[in-house]
Backbone as ProteinMPNN parsed JSONL, in Angstrom:
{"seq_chain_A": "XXXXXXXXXXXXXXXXXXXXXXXXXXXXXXXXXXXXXXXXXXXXXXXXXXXXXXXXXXXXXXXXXXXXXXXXXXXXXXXXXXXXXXXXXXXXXXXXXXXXXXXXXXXXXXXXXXXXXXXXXXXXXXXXXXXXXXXXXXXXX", "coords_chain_A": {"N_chain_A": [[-184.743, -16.805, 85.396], [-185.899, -19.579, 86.583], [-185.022, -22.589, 88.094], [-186.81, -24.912, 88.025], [-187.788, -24.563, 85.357], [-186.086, -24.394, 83.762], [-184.944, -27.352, 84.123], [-187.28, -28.414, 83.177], [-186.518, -27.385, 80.335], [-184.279, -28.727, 79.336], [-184.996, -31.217, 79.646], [-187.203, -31.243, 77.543], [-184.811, -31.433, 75.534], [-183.35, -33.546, 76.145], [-185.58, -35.333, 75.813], [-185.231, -34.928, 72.854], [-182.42, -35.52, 72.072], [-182.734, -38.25, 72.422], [-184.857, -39.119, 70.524], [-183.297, -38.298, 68.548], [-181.091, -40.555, 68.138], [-182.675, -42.719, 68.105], [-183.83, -42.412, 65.594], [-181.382, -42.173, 63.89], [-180.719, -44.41, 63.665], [-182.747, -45.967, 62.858], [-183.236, -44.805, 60.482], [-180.956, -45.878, 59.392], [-180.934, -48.279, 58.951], [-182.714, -48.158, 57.133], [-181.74, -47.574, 54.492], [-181.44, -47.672, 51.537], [-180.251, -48.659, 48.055], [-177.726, -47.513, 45.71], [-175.756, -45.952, 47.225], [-175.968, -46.86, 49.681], [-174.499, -48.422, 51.704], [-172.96, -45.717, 52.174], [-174.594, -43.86, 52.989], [-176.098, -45.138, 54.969], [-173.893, -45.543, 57.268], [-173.094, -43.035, 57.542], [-175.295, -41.86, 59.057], [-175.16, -43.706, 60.942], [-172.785, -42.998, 61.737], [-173.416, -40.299, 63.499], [-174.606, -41.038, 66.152], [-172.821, -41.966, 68.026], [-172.474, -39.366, 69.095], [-175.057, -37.966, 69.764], [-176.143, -39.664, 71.66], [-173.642, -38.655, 73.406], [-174.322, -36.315, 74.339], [-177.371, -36.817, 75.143], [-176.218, -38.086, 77.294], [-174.802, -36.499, 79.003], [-177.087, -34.251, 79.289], [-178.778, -35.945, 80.913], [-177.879, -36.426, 82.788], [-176.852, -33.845, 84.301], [-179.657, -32.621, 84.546], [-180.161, -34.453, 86.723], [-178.185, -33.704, 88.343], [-179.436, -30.968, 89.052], [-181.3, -31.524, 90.33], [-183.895, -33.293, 89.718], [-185.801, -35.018, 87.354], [-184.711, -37.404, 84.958], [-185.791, -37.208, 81.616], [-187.934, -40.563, 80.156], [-188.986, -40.599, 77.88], [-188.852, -40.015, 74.192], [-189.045, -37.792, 71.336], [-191.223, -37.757, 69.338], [-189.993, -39.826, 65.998], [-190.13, -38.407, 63.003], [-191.531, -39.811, 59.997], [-190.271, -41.532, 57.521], [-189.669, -42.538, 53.872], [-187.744, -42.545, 51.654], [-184.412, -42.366, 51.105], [-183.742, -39.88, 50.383], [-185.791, -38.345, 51.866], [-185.425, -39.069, 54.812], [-182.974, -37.756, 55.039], [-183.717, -35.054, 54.562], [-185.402, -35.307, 56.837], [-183.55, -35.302, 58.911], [-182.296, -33.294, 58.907], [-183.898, -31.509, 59.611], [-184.97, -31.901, 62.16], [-181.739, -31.446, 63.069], [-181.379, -29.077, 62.779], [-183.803, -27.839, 64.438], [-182.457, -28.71, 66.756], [-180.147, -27.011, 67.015], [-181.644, -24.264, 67.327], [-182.86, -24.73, 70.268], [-181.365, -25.364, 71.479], [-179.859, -23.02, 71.55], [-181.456, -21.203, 72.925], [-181.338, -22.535, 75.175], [-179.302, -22.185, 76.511], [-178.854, -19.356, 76.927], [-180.756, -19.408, 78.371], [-179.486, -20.84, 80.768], [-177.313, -19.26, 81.277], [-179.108, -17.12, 82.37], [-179.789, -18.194, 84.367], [-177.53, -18.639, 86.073], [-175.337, -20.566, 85.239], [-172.504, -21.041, 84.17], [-170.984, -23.151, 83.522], [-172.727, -25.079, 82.581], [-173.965, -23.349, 80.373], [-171.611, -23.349, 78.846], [-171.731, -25.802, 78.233], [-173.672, -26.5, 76.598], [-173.114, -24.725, 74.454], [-171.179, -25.875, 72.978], [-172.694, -28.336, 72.385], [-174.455, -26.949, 70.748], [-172.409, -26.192, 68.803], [-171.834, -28.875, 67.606], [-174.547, -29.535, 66.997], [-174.933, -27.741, 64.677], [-172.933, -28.226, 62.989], [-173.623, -31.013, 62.225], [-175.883, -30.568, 60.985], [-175.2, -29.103, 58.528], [-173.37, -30.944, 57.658], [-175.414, -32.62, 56.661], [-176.842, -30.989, 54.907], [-174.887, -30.217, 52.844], [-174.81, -32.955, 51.861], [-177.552, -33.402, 50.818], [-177.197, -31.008, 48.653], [-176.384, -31.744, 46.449], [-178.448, -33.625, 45.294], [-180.321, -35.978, 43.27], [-183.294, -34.915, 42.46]], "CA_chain_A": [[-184.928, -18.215, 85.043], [-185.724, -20.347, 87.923], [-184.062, -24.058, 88.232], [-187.623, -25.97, 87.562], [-188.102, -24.15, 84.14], [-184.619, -24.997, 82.88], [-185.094, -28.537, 84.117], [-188.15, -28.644, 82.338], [-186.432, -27.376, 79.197], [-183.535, -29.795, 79.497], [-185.419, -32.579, 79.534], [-187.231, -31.461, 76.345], [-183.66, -30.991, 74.657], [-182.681, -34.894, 76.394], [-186.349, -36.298, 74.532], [-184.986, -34.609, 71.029], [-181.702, -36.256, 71.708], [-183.235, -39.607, 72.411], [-184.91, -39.666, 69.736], [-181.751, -38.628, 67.479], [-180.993, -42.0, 68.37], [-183.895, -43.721, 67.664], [-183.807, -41.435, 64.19], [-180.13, -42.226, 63.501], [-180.353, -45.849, 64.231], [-183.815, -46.55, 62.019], [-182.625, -44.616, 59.181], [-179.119, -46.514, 59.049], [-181.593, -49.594, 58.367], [-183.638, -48.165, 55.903], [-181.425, -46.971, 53.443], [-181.649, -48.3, 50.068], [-179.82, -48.096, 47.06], [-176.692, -47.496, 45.641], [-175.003, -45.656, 48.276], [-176.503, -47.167, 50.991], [-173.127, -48.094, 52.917], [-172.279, -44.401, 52.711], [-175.524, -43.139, 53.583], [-176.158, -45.512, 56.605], [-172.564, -45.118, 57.783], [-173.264, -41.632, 57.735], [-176.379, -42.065, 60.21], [-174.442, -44.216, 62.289], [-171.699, -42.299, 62.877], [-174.17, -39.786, 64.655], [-175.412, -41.498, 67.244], [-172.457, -41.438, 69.517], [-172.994, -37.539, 69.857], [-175.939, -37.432, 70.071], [-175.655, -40.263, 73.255], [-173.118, -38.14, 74.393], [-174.927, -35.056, 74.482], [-178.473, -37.593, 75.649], [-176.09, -38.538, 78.795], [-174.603, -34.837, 79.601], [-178.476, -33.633, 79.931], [-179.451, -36.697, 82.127], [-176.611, -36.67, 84.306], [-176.975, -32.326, 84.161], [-181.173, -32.633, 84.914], [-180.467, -35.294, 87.511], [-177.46, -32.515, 88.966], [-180.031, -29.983, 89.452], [-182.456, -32.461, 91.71], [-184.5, -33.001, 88.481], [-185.985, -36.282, 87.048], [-184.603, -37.314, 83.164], [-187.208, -38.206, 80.781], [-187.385, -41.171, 79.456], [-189.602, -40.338, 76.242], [-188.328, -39.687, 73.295], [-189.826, -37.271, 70.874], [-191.815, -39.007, 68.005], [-189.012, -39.532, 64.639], [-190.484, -38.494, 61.66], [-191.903, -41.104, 59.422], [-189.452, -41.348, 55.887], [-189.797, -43.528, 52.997], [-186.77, -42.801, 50.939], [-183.532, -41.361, 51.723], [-183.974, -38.264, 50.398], [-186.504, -37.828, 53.14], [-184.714, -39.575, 55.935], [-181.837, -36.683, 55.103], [-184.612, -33.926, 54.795], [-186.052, -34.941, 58.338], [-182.167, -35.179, 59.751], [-181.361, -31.498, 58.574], [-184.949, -30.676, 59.944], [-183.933, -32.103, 63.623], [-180.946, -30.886, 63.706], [-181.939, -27.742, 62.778], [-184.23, -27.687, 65.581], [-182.207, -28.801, 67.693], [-179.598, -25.774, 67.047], [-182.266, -23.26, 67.949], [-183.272, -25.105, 70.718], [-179.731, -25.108, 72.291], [-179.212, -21.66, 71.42], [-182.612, -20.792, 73.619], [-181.018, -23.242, 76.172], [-177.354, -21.545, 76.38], [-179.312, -18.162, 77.084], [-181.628, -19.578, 79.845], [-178.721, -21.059, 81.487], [-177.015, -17.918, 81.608], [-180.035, -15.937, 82.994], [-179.827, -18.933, 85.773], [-175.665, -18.45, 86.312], [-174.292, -21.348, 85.146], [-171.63, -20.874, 83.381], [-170.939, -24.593, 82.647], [-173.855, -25.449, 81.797], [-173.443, -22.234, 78.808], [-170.331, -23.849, 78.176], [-171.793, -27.169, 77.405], [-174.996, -26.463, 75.353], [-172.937, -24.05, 73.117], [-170.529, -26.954, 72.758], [-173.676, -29.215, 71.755], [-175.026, -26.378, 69.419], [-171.457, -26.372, 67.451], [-171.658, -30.5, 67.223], [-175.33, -30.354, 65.899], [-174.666, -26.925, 63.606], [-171.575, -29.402, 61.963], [-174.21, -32.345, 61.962], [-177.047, -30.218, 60.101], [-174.063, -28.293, 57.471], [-172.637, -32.089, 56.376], [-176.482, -33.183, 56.266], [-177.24, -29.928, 53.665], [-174.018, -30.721, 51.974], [-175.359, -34.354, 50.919], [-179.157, -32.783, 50.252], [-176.856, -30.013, 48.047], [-176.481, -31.746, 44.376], [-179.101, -34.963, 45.591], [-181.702, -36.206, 42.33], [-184.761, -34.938, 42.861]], "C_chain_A": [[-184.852, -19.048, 86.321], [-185.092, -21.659, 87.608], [-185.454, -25.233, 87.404], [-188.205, -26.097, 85.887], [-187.055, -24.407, 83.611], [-184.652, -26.617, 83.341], [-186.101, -29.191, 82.795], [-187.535, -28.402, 80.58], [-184.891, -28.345, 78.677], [-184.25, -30.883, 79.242], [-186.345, -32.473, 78.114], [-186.569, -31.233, 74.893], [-183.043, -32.846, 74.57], [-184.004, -35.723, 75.407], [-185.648, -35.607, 72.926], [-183.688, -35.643, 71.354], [-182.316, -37.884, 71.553], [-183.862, -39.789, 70.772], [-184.178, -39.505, 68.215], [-181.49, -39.975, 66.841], [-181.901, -42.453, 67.514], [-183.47, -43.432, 65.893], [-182.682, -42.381, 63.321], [-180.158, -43.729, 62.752], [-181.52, -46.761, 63.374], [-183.248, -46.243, 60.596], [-181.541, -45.335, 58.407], [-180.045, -47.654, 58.878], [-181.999, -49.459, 57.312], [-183.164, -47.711, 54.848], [-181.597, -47.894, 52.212], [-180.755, -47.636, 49.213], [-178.366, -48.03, 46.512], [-176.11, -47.141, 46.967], [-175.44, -45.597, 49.427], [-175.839, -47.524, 52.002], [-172.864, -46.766, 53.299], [-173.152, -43.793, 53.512], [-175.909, -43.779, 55.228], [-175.038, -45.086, 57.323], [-172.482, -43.827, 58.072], [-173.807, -41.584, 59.122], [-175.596, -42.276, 60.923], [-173.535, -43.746, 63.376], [-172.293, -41.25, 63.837], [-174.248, -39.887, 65.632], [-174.236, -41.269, 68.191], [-172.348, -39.913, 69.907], [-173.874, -37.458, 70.242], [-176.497, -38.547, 71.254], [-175.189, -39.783, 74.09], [-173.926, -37.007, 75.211], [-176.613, -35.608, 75.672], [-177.577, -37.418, 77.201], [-175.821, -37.284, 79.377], [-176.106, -34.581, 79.974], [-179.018, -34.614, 81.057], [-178.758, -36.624, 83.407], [-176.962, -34.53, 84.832], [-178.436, -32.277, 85.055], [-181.09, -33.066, 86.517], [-179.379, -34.085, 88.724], [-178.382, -31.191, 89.579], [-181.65, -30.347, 89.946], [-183.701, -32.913, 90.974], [-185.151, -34.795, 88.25], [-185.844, -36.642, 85.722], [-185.832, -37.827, 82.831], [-186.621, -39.154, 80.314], [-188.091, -41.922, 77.88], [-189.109, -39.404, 75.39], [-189.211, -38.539, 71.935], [-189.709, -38.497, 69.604], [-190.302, -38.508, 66.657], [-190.193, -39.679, 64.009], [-190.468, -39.75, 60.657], [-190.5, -40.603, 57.884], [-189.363, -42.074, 55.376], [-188.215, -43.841, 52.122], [-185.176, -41.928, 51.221], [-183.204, -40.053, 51.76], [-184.615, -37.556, 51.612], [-186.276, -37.88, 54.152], [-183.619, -38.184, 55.879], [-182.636, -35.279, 55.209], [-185.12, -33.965, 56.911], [-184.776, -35.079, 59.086], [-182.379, -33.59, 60.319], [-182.791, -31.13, 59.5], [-184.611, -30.802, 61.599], [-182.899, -31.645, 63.974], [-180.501, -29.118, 63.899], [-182.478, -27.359, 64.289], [-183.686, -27.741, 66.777], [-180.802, -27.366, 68.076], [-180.123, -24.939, 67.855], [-182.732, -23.815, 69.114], [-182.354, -25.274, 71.587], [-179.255, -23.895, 72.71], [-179.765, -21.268, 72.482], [-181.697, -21.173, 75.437], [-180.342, -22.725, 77.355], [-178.459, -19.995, 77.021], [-180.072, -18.409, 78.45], [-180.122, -19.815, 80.966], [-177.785, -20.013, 82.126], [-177.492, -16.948, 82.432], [-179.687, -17.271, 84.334], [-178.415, -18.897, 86.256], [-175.386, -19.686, 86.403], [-173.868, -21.538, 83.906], [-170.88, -22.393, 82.571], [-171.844, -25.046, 81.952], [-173.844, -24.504, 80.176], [-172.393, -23.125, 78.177], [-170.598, -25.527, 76.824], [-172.606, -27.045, 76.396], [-174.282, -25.191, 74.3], [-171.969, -25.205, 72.546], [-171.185, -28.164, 71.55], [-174.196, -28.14, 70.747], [-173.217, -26.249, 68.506], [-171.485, -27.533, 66.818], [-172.878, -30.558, 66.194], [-175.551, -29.294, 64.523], [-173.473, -27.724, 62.301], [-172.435, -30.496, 61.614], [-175.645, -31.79, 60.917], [-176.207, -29.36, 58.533], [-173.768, -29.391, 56.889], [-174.225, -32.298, 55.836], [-177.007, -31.959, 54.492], [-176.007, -30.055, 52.737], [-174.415, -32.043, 51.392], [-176.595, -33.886, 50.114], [-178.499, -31.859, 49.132], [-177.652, -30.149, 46.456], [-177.688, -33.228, 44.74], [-180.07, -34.439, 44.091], [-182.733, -35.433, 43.265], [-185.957, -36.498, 42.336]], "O_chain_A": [[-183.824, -19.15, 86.99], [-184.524, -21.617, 86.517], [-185.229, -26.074, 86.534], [-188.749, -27.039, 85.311], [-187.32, -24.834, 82.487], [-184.128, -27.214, 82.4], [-185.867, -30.002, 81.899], [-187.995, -29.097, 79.674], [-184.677, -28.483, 77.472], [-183.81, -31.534, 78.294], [-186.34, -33.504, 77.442], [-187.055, -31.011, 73.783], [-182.539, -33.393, 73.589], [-183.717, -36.513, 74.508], [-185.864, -36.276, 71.915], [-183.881, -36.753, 70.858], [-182.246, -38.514, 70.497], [-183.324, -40.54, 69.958], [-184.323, -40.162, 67.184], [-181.581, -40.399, 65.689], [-181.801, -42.521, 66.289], [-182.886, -44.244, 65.175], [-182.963, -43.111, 62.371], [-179.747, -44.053, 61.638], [-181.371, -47.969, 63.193], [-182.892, -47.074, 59.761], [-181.317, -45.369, 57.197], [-179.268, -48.325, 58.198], [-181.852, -50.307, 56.431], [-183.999, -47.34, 54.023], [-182.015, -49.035, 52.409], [-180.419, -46.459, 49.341], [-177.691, -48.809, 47.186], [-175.983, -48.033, 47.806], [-175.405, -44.62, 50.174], [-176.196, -47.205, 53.136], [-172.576, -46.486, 54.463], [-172.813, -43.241, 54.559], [-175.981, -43.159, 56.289], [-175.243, -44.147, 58.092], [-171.697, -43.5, 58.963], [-173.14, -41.359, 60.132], [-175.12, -41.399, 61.644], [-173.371, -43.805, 64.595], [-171.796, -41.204, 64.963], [-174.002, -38.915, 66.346], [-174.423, -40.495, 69.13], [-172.139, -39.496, 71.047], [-173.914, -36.816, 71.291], [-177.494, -38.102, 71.822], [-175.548, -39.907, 75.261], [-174.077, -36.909, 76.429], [-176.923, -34.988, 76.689], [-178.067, -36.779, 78.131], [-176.576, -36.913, 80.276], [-176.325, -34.743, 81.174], [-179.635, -34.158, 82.02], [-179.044, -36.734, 84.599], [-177.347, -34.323, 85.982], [-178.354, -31.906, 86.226], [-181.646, -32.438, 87.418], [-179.858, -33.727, 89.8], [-177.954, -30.519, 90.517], [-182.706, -29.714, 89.929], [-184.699, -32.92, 91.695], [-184.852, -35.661, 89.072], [-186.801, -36.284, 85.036], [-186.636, -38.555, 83.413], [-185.428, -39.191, 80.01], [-187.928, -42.935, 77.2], [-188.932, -38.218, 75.669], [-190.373, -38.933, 71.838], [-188.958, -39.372, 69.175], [-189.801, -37.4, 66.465], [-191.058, -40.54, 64.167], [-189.524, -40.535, 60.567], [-190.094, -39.491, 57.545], [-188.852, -42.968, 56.05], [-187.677, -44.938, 51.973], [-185.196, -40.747, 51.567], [-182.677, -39.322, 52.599], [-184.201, -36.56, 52.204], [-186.694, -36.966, 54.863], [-183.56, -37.586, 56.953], [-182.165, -34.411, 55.944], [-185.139, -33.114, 57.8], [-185.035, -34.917, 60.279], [-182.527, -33.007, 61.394], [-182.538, -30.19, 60.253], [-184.054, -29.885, 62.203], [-182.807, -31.324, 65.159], [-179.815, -28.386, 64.613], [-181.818, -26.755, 65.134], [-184.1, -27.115, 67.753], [-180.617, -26.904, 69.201], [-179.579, -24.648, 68.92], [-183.631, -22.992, 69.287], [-182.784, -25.332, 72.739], [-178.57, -23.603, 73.691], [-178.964, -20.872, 73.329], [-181.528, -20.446, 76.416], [-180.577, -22.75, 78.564], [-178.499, -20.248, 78.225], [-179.969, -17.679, 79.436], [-179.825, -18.984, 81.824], [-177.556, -19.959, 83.334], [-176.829, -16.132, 83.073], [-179.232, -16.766, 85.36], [-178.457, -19.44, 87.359], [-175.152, -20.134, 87.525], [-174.43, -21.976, 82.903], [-170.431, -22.552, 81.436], [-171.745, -25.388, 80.774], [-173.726, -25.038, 79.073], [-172.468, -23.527, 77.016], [-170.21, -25.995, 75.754], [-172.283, -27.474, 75.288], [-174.989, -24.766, 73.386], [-172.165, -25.374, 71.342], [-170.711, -28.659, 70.527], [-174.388, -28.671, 69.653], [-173.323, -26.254, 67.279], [-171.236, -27.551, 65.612], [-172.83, -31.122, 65.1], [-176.13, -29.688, 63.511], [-173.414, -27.636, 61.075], [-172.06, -31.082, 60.599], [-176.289, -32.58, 60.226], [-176.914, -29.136, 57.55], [-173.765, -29.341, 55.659], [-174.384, -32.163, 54.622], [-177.377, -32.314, 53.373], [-176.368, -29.946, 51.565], [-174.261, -32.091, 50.172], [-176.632, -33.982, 48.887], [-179.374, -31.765, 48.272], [-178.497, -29.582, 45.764], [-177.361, -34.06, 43.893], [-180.431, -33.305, 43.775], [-182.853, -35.428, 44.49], [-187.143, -36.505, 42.666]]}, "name": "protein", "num_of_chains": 1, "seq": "XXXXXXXXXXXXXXXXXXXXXXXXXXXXXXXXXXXXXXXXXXXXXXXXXXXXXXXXXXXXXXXXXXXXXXXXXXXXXXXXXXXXXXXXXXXXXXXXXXXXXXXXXXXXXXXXXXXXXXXXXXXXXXXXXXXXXXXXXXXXX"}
């Protein structure tokens, strides 16, 4: 694993976080409905992980002589909250395997912090895609 290929895949781990954000932060507007305090409040509370995790990769990228992005991957469009919680679990899904991949490159490149941190960030968004399938569990269809 050379340094410019793990930069490169860093920075398309820092656009998924970004647009977490974005995600987190639209959804917590658009809720509707009865439990629309719980459900935004939910969203909300997200976002500072997935900031934290946004600044670790920029500050990390920028550590290994790198340039952060500062595009965000596109959020999924969602009409109703059901779907807003479907395209969560689907993101954070992704972003699991996408950590996991990460954690393995970093390894083949020897850094051992770096492992340290992106398995760190895959336990935060494996806990953030497990509550999200716990709400989706008993949800109306």
């Amino acid at each position: 694993m050379d340094k410019k290929t793990l930069i490169k895949g860093l920075n398309e781990d820092l656009a998924g976080e970004l647009s977490a954000v974005i995600q987190y932060v639209t959804y917590a507007a658009k809720t509707t409905g009865p439990y629309r305090p719980q459900i935004s409040q939910f969203f909300l509370a997200e976002v500072p992980d997935e900031q934290m995790h946004a600044q670790y990769l920029a500050n990390k990228i920028v550590a290994l002589s790198g340039e952060p992005t500062t595009e965000a991957r596109a959020v999924k469009k969602a009409g109703s909250n059901r779907e807003m919680l479907e395209a969560v679990l689907e993101a954070e899904k992704r972003a699991v395997k996408d950590y996991s991949q990460r954690a393995k490159e970093a390894e083949e490149f020897g850094d051992t912090g770096l492992v340290v941190q992106l398995e760190d960030i895959v336990r935060d968004e494996t806990g953030h895609a497990e509550e999200t399938e716990r709400i989706l569990r008993d949800w109306p269809i």
